[in-house]
N, C-alpha and C positions, 0 to 999 in steps of 0.2 A: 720566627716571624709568624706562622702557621698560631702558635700559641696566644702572640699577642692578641692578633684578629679572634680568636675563640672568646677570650676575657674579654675585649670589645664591644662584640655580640651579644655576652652574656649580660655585659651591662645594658646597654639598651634595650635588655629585655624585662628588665627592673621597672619597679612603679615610680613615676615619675619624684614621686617621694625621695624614694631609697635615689635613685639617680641624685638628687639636688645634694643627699646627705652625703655620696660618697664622693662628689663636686668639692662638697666644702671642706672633706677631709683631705683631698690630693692638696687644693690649694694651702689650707692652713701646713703641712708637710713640706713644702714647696717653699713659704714663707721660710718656715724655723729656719730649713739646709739654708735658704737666702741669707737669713741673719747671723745664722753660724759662720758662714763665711765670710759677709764683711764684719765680722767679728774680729776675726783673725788675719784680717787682709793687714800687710805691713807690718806685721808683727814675728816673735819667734815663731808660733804657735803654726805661721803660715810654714814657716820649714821642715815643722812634726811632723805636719798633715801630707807632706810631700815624701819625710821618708814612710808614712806608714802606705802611701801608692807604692813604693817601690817596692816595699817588702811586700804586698798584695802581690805584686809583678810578678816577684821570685817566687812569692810560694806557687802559681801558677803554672811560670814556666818548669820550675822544677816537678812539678808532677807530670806536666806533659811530654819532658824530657826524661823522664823515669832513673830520674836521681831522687832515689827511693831516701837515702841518709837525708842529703837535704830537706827533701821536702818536710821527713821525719819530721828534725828540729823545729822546722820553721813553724807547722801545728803545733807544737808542743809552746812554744812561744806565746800564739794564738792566746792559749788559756789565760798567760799572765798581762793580756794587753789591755781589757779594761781597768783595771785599777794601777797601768802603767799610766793612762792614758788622764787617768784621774789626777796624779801625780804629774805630770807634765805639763796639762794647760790647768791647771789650779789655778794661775793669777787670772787667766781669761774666762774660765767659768764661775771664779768668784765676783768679775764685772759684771758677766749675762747676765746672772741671781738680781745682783744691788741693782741694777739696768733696770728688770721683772719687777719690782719691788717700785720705784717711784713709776707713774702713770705717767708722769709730765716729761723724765727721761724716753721713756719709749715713744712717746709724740711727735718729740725731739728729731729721735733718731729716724723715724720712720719720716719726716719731711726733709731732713739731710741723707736722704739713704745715698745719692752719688754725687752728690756737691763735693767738688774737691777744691778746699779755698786756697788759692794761687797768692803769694805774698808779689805785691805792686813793686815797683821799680824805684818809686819813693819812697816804701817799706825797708827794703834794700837798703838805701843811701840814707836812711834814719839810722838803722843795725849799726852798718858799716862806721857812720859819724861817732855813734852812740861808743861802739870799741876803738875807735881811735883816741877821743878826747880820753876816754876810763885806759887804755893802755899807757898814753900820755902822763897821766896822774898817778899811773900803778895803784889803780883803785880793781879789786878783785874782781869780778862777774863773770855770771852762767844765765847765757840764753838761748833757751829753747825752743826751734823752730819746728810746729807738725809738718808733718809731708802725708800720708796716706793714711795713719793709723792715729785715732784720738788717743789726746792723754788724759782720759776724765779719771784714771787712777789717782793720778800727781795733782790735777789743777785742785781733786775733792782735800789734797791734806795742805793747801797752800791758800791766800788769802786773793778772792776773787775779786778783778780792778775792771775788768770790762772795757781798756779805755784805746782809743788808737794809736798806735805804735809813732814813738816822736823820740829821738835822739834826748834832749831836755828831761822828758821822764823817766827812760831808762839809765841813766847817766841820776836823778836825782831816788831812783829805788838805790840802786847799789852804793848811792854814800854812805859813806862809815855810819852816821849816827840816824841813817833812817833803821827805824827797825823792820823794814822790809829786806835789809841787804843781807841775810845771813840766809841763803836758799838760791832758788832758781826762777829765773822769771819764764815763762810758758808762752809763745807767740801763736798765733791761728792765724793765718790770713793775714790779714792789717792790724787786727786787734791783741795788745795784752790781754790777755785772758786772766792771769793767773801770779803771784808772786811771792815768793819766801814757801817754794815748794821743796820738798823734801825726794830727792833721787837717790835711786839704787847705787851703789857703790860696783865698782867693776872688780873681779876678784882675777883678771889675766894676769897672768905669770908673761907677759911679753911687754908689759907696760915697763917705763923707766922706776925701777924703786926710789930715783927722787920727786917722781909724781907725785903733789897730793892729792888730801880729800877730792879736791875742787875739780880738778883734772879724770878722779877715778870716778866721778857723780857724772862730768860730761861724757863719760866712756860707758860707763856702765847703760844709761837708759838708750842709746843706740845701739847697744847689744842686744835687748829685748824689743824696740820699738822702731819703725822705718820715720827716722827726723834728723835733723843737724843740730848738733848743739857748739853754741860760741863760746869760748870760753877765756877771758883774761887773767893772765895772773898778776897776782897782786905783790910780789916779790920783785920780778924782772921787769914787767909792766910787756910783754908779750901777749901775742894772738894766736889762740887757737882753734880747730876746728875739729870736733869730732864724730864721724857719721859709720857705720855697721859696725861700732867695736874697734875703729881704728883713728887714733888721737895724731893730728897734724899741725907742724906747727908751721907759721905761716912768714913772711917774711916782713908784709908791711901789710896795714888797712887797702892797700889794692887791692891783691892776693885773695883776701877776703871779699869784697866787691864780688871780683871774676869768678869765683868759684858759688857764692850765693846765687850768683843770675845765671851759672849753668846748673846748678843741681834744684833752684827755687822755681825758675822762669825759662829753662831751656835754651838760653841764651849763651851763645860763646863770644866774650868777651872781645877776645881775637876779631873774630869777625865786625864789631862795632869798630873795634878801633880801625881797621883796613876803612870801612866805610866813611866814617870822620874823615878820615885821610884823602881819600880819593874826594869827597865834598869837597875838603878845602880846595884841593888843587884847584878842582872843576873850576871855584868860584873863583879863584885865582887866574885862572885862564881868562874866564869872562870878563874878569875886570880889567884886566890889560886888553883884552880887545876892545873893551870899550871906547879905555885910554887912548887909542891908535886913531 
């Protein structure tokens, strides 16, 4: 503490100059950590960053506990973790760069830094409608719903629609002969964003090997990214749902409903319908008193 106040000290004794310069360098330092990390907010990248805290932990406590082998290794580690490190958030440092590179993206970002776009409740019952009539018909489709982490990886290799989210249109993207139907349609908030986008394929060894494509695309980019992806198949004409790597499959377009408005809107289904119930009665009660 003794040390902080001396650096302190020394700086205010700096010309008012140097002072403003080395203002501008904390803040500009202050920004990047800022951006790096809603970089990586919702995403894998965010789980790296947590085990490389823990092994920081252990190499610590291991030396304070004078578990000399341990700590050994753990240094020895150390050396190989920049270019581990390179290797591991590649997909994420390859966005920062293309991010750095257009102006208009960083302006972007920097006026959405903590908007987090919530999908509306008629957003919801568009989805919901939208995989019911397409399960109905065993017409195929993958839609992608963001939660916390952008997909301007997928929306840049897919064809951008801009338009608001309406059962009618996602229902006429995934017709057979539109040629928007062979990909993924990308949701934000209330708006399509994005459609006949291209996702990572899932390579788990826990998935059904009668899984396809279409099923290992909704698995795969919620391994990498914190979002829900809908997915119908086009075979059985079923609903499914797949959010951190784990593929669900659903029973009816309710199913779907109650689980978009608790994981979308925080909403437990459950609990609307106890309320619905209890309104009617109420109002049932009233209206016989009335009667009387």
């Amino acid at each position: 503490m003794q040390d902080l106040v001396t650096q302190f000290q020394n700086v205010r004794a700096l010309p008012l100059g140097d002072q403003l310069t080395n203002l501008v360098d904390v803040l500009l330092v202050a920004y990047v950590i800022y951006r790096l990390l809603m970089l990586v907010r919702g995403t894998r990248a965010w789980r790296i960053i947590a085990g490389i805290i823990a092994f920081v932990i252990f190499y610590w406590i291991s030396g304070r506990l004078g578990l000399y082998t341990l700590n050994w290794m753990l240094e020895k580690a150390t050396y190989l973790g920049p270019a581990a490190l390179v290797i591991l958030l590649l997909p994420e440092l390859r966005t920062a760069i293309e991010g750095f590179a257009r102006p208009s993206s960083i302006l972007q970002k920097f006026v959405r830094t903590n908007v987090e776009e919530r999908a509306e409740a008629h957003t919801i019952e568009e989805i919901v409608s939208a995989a019911a009539e397409l399960s109905a018909g065993r017409v195929g489709a993958i839609i992608v719903i963001e939660k916390l982490a952008p997909l301007d990886e997928f929306v840049g290799n897919g064809v951008l629609l801009q338009a608001k989210v309406s059962a009618p249109l996602l229902g006429s993207i995934f017709f057979e002969h539109n040629p928007l139907h062979d990909g993924a349609v990308i949701i934000r908030g209330d708006i399509i964003v994005a459609a006949a986008c291209r996702l990572p394929l899932s390579e788990s060894k826990t998935l059904d090997q009668n899984v396809h494509m279409r099923h290992r695309a909704a698995v795969g980019i919620t391994e990498a990214f914190d979002c829900i992806t809908v997915v119908v198949s086009e075979e059985r004409g079923t609903i499914s749902v797949a959010s951190e790597g784990v593929l669900k499959r659903l029973a009816s377009h309710v199913e779907l409903r109650s689980l978009l408005n608790k994981e979308l809107r925080n909403i437990d289904e459950s609990g609307i319908a106890e309320k619905r119930t209890f309104d009617r009665r109420s109002n049932g009660r009233k209206k016989n008193g009335a009667a009387e």
